[in-house]
matplotlib code that plots the C-alpha trace (Angstrom):
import matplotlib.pyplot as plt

x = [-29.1, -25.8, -25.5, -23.1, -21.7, -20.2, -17.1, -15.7, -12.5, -13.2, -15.7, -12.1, -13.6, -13.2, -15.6, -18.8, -21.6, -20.8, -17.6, -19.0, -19.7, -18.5, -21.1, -20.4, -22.9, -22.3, -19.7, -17.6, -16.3, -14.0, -13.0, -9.6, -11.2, -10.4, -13.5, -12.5, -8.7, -9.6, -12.9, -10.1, -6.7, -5.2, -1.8, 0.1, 0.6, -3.5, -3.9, -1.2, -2.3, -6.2, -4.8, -2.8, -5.2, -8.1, -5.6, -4.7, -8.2, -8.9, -6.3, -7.7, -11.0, -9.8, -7.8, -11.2, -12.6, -15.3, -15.4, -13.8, -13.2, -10.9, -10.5, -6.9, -6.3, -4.5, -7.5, -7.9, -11.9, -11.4, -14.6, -12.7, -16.0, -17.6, -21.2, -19.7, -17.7, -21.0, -23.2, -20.2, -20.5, -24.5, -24.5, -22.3, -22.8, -26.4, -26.9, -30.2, -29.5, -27.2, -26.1, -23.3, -22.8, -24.0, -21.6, -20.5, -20.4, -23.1, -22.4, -21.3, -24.7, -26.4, -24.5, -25.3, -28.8, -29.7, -27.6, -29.7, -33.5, -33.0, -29.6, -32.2, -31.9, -33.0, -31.0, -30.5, -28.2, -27.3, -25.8, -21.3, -22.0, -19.4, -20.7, -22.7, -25.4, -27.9, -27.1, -30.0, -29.9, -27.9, -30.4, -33.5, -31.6, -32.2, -35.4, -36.3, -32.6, -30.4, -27.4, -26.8, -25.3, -22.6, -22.1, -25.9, -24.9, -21.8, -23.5, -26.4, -24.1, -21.7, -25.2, -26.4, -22.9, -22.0, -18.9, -16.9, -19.9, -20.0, -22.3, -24.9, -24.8, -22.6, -19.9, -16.5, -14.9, -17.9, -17.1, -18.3, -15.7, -12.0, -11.0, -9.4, -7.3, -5.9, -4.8, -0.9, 2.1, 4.9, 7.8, 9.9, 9.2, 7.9, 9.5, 7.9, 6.6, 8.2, 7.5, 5.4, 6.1, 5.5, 7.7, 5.7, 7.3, 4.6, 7.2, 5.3, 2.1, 3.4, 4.1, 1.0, -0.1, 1.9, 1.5, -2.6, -2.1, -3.1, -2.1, -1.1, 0.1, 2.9, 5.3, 4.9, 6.7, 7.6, 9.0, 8.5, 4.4, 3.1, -0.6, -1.6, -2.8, -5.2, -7.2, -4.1, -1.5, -4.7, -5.1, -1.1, -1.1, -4.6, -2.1, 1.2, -0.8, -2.8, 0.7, 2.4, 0.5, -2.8, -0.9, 0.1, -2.5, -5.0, -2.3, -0.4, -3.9, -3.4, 0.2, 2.4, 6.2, 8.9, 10.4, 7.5, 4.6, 2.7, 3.4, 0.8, -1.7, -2.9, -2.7, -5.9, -8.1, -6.9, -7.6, -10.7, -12.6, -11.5, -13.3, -10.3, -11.3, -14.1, -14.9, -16.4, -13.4, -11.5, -13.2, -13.1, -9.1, -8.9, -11.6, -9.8, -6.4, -7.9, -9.8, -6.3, -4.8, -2.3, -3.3, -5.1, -9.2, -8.6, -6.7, -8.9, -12.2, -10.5, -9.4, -13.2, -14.9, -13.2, -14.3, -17.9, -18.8, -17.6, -17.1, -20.2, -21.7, -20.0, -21.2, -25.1, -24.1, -23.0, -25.6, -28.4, -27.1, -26.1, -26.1, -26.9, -23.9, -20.9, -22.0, -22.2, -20.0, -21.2, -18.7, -18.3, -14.7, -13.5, -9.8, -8.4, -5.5, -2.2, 0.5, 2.4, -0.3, 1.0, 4.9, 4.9, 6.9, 6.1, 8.3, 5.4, 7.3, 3.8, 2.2, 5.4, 6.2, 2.5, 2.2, 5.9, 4.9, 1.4, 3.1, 5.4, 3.2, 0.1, -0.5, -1.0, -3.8, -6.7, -5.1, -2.7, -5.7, -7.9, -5.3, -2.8, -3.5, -7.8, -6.7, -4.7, -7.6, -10.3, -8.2, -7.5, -10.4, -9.8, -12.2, -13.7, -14.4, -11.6, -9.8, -12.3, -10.8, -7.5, -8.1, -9.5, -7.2, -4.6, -4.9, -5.0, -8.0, -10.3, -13.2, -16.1, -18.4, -16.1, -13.7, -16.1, -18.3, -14.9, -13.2, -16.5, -18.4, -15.2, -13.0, -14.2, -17.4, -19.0, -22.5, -22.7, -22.0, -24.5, -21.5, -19.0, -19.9, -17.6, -15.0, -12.1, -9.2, -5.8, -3.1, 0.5, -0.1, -1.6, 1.0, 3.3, 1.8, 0.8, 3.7, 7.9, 6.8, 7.4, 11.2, 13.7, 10.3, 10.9, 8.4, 8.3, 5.3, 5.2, 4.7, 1.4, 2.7, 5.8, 7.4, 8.2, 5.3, 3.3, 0.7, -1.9, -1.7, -3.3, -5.3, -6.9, -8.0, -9.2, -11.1, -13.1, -13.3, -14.8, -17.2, -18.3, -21.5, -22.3, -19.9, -20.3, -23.5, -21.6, -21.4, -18.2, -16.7, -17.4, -14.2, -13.1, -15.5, -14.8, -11.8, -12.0, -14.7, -11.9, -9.1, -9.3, -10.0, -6.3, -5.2, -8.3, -6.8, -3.7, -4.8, -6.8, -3.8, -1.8, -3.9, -4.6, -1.0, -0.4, -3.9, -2.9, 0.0, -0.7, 1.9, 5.0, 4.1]
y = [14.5, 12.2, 9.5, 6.6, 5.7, 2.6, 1.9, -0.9, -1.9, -1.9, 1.0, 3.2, 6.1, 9.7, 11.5, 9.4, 11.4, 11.1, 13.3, 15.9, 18.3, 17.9, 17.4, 17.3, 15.2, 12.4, 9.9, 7.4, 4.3, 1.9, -1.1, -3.4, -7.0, -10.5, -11.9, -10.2, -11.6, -15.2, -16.5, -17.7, -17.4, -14.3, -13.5, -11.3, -8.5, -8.3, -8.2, -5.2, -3.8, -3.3, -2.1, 0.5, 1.9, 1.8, 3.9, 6.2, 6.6, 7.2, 10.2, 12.0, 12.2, 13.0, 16.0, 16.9, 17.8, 14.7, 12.9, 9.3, 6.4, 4.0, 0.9, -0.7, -4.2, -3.8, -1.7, -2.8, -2.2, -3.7, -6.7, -8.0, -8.6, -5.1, -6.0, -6.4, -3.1, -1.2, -2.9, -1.2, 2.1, 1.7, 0.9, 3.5, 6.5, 8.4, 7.5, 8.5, 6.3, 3.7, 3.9, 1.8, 1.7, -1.4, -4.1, -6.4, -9.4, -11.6, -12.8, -9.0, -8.0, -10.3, -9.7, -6.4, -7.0, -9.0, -7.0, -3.6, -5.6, -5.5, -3.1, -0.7, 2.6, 3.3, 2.1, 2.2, 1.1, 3.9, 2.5, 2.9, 5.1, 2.5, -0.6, 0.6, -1.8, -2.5, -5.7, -7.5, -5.9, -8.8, -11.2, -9.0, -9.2, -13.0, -13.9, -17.5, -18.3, -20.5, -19.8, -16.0, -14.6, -12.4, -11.2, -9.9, -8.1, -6.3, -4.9, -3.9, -2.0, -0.6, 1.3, 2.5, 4.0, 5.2, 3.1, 2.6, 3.8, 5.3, 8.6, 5.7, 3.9, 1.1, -0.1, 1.7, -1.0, -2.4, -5.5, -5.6, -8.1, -8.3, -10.9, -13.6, -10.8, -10.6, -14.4, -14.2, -15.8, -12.9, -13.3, -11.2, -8.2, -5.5, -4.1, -4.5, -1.4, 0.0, -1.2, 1.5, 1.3, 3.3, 3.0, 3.1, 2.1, -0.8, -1.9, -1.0, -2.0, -5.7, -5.9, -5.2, -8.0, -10.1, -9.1, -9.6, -12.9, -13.3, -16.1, -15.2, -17.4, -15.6, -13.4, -9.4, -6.6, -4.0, -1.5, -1.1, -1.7, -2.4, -1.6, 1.7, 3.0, 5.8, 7.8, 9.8, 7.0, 4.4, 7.6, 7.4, 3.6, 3.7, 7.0, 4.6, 2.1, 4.0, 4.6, 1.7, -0.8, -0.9, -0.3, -4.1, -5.3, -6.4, -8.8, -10.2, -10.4, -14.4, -14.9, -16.3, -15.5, -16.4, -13.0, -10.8, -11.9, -8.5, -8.1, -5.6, -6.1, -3.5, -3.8, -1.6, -4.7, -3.7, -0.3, -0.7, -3.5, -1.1, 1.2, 4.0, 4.4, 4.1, 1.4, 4.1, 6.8, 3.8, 2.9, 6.5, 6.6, 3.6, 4.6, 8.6, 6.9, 4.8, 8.5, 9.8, 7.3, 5.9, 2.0, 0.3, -0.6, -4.3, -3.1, -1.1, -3.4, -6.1, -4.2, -2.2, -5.6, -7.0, -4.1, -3.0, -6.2, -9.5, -7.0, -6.2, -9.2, -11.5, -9.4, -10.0, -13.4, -13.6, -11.9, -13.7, -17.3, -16.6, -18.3, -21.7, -21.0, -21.3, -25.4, -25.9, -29.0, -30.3, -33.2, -34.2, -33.3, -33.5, -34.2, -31.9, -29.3, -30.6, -29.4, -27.4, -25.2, -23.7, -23.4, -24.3, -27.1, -29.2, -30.5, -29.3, -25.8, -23.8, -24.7, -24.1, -20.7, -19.5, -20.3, -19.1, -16.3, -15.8, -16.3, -13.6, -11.1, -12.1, -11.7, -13.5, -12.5, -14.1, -16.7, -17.6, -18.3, -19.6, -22.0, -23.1, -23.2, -23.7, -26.4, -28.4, -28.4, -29.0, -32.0, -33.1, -33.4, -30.9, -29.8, -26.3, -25.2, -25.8, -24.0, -21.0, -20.3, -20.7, -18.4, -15.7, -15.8, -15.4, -12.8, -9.2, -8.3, -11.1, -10.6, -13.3, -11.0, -11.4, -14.5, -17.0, -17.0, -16.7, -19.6, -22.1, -21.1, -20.0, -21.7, -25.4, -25.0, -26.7, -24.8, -27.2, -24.1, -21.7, -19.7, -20.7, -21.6, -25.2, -26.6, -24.6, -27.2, -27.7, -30.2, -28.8, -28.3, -25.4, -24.3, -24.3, -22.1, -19.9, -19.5, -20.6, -22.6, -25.9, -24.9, -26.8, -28.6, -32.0, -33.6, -33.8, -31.9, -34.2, -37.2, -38.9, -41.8, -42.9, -41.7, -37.8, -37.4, -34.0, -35.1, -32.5, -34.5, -38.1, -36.0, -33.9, -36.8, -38.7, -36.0, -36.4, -40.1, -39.8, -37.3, -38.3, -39.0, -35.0, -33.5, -35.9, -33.8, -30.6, -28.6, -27.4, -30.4, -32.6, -32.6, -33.9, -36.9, -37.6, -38.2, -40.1, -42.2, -43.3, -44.5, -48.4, -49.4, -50.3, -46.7, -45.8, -47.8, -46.4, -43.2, -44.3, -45.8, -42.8, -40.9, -43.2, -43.1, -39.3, -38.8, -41.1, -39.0, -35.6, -34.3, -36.0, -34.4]
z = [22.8, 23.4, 20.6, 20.5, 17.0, 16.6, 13.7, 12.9, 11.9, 8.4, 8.4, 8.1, 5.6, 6.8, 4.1, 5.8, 6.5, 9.8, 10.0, 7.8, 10.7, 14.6, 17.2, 20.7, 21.3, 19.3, 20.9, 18.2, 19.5, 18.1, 19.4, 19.5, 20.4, 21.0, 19.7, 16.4, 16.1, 17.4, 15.6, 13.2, 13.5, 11.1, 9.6, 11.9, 9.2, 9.0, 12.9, 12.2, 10.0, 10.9, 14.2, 13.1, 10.8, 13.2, 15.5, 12.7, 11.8, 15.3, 15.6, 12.2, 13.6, 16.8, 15.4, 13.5, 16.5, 17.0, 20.4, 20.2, 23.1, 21.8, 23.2, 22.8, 22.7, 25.9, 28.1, 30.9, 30.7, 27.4, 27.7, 24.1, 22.5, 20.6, 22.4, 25.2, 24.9, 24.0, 27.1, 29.2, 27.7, 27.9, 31.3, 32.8, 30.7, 29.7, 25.6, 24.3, 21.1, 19.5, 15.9, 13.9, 9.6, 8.1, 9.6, 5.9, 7.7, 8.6, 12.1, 12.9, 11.4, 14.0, 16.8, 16.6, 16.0, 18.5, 20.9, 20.2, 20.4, 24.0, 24.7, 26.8, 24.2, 20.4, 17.9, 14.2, 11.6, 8.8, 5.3, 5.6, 1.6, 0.3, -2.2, -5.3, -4.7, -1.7, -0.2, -2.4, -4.9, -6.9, -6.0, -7.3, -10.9, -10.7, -9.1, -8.7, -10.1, -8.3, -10.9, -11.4, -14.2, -13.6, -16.7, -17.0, -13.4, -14.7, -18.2, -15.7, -13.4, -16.9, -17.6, -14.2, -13.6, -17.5, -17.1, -20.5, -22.6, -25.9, -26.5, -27.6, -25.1, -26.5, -24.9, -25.8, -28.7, -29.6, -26.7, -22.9, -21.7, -22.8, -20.6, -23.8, -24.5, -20.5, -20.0, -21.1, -19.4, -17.9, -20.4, -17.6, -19.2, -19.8, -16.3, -12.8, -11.5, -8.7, -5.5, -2.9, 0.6, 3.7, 6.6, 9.9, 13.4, 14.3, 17.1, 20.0, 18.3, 17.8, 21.0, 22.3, 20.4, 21.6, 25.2, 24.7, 23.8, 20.2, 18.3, 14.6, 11.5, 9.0, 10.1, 11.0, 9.1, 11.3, 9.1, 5.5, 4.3, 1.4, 2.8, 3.4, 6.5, 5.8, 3.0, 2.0, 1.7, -0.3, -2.3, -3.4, -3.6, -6.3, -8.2, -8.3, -9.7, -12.7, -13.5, -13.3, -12.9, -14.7, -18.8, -18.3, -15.8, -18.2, -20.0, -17.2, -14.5, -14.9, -14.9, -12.0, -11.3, -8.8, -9.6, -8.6, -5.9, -7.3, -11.1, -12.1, -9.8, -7.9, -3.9, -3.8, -2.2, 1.7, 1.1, -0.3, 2.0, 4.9, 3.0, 2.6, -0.7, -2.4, -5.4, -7.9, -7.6, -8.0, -11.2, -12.4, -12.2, -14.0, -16.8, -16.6, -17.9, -20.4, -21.8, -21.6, -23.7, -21.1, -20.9, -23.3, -23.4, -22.7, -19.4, -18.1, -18.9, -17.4, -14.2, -14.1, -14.4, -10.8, -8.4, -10.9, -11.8, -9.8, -6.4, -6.0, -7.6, -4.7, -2.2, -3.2, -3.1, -0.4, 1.7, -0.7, 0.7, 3.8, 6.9, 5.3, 2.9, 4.7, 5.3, 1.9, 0.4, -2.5, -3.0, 0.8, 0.7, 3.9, 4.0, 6.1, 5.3, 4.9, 7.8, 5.0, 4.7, 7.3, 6.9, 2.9, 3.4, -0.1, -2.5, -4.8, -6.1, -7.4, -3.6, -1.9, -3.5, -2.7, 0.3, 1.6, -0.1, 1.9, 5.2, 4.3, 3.1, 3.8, -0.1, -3.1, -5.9, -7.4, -10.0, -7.2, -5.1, -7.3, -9.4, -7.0, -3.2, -4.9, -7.5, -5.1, -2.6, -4.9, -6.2, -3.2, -1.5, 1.3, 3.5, 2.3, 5.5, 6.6, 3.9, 4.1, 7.3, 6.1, 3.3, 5.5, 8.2, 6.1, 3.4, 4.5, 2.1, 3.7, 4.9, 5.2, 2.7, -0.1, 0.9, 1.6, -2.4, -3.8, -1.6, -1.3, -5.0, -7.4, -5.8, -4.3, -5.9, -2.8, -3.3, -6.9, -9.1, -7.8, -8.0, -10.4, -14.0, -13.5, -10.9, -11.7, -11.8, -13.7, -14.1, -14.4, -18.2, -16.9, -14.2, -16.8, -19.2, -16.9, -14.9, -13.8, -11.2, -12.8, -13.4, -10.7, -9.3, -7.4, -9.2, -13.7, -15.0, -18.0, -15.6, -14.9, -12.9, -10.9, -7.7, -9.2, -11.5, -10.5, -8.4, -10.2, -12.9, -12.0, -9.3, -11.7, -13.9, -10.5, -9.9, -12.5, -12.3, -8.5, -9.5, -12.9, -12.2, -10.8, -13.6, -16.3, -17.8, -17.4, -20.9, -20.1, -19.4, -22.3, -23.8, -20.2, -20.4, -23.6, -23.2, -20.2, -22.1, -24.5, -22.4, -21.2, -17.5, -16.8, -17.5, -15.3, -12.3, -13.1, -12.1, -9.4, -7.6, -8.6, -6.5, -3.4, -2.7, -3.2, -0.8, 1.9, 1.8, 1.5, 4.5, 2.4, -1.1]

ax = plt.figure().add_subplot(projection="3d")
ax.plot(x, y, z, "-o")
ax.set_aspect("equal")
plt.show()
């Protein structure tokens, strides 16, 4: 029997089922493809970077002894779409049956789908042995719920896995969430970890690229990479960080610094959605260190809770509210993305240093995310599709499964807070707390009005004026309306023309 096994370029996991024993008839295939780089456009280190790991993954198995057909980006029977690729391969080769792991994407899932109804040979999807949960599971916790609970998701998961649990049962220090204790400002110290890098030659690679005619955003890094490329370098990478990393992650997760785009986070997100490593030995390091007295509780509950609870818990989401989701726009933003979202050219100095510093290393990490580049959008009015692409084209860990709830719930809260418990948004109050951004900024933090006040700060209180009547009722934003309930109309116009001017001219901020 001669089977065809499809993997995907972020299906990159050598201990799968299916490499446990070599079979000569079994055929993998994997697949470099336009209609994967171009359905947005992506940073140049994540076209890079997949590539390279897809062809390092590809020469592992290889060297195991399993039958592969790689097709480069530059084949010239390369079709550049996977079904496509696999109609080729079908039609002029004998396959008694077509398998592939659990695609996490829905429009890959129904490619492939509707592909194999009528691709001429049996076919079956197996499960890629990665996430912790089924793909509805999430939803099964909340039947009949439109707003989920992750917090009820993440105890649930802390007792079907025995994560951080006393001989009783009990959480370890008597708490299930730590996360008021991991919301401090980086005073510059203690010290940064050290950096970890691999040096891999992606000259030639790059070229190809450029030679197939992809068109990228950032800028490539040919040498010196702060993503691994397979198991054994993600392995390192997860080790470096237990020891460097994670004693100061849990107090610094929130804080934002000029002199470090890292601080203590982890760099473990790449690695993981390509599946190099998986999220529970991940979660066993972490909880192993804490047993061993080297970081403290609040750390490693705090770093446990991202990949065990909110991980998997976006990833129900996600395929509970998909297709319809990606449309949703719950305040009919629809602005579109300033031009400086693409070469950081602001004299705003929090937007300009994040987004120089996602063009250059196709990185920054969830408060950057969420409370600069998410804020400014949110406040401005900016198209969430719009910035959903943006966000996934140009961050090396996105894909749609976990970008898009994160980017159109937590972020944008365009699905009305299905997602998100309220609109996450901030005036510069808040960048200055939490953060040096402010220092040497163009504009005065402490301003409201005038030429050089900080726009967040009259758009964040017209945001709520413009949308008082969804948000108004909102427990969690009372004190907002209250206090909005107490200053006179004139102050309210104040801020209304404050903001006209700064959003009829969003490229000259």
């Amino acid at each position: 029997m001669t089977i065809l096994r499809l993997v995907l370029g972020d299906q990159l996991n050598p201990e799968h089922t299916w490499f446990h024993e070599v079979n000569d008839g079994i055929l993998y295939v994997m697949m470099e493809v336009r209609s994967e780089t171009d359905y947005v456009c992506h940073h140049a280190q994540k076209v890079l970077a997949i590539f390279a790991a897809m062809r390092d993954f590809a020469r592992h198995i290889g060297a195991k002894g399993h039958r592969i057909r790689y097709f480069h980006i530059l084949d010239p029977d390369n079709r550049q779409s996977l079904t496509s690729n696999l109609a080729l391969m079908l039609a002029t080769a004998s396959f008694q049956r077509l398998e592939w792991q659990a695609p996490d994407e829905w429009r890959i899932d129904r490619q492939l789908a509707v592909f194999t109804a009528s691709c001429g040979v049996p076919a079956g999807m197996v499960s890629s042995h990665h996430f912790l949960t089924e793909r509805h599971d999430a939803a099964a916790m909340f039947p009949g719920h439109d707003n989920w609970l992750m917090e009820t998701f993440y105890r649930a998961m802390r007792r079907r896995y025995q994560i951080l649990l006393d001989r009783n049962g009990k959480p370890e220090g008597g708490r299930w969430n730590y996360d008021h204790d991991n919301r401090k400002p980086w005073p510059r110290s203690p010290p940064l970890p050290p950096p970890w890098q691999k040096s891999h030659d992606h000259a030639q690679l790059w070229d190809d690229i450029q030679a197939s005619g992809i068109v990228t955003l950032g800028y490539p890094c040919a040498a010196d990479f702060p993503w691994p490329l397979n198991r054994q370098e993600a392995l390192e990478l997860l080790a470096h960080f237990v020891r460097y990393g994670l004693p100061h992650f849990g107090d610094y997760q929130d804080a934002m610094s000029t002199q470090s785009p890292y601080l203590y986070h982890s760099l473990l997100s790449f690695a993981m959605n390509t599946k190099m490593l998986q999220p529970l030995e991940v979660i066993k390091a972490a909880e192993d260190a804490w047993r061993t007295g080297l970081v403290s509780l609040a750390a490693v509950e705090g770093f446990i809770r991202q990949i065990l609870g909110w991980r998997e818990y976006v990833r129900g989401f996600y395929w509970a509210h998909m297709p319809d989701y990606l449309h949703t726009n719950y305040f009919e933003h629809q602005r579109p993305l300033p031009e400086w979202f693409w070469n950081g050219h602001t004299h705003m100095r929090c937007l300009s240093q994040v987004i120089h510093q996602s063009l250059d290393l196709a990185y920054a990490h969830h408060i950057q995310r969420l409370m600069v580049t998410g804020n400014f959008a949110l406040l401005a009015g900016l198209d969430p599709l719009q910035l959903h692409e943006w966000y996934l084209g140009i961050y090396i860990d996105a894909f749609e499964w976990v970008e898009m709830p994160n980017t159109l719930g937590m972020s944008q809260y365009a699905d009305g807070g299905r997602l998100a418990s309220k609109p996450y948004v901030a005036s510069a109050s808040y960048m200055h707390r939490m953060s040096d951004y402010c220092k040497g900024c163009h504009y005065d933090r402490k301003a409201r009005y005038g030429a050089t006040a900080c726009p967040l700060n009259a758009l964040y209180w017209n945001f709520h004026l413009e949308h008082q009547e969804k948000l108004s009722g909102h427990p969690r934003l009372f004190h907002v309306y209250r206090y909005l309930d107490k200053i006179d109309d004139q102050e309210k116009q104040q801020i209304r023309q404050q903001s006209a001017g700064m959003l009829a001219n969003l490229a000259d901020l």
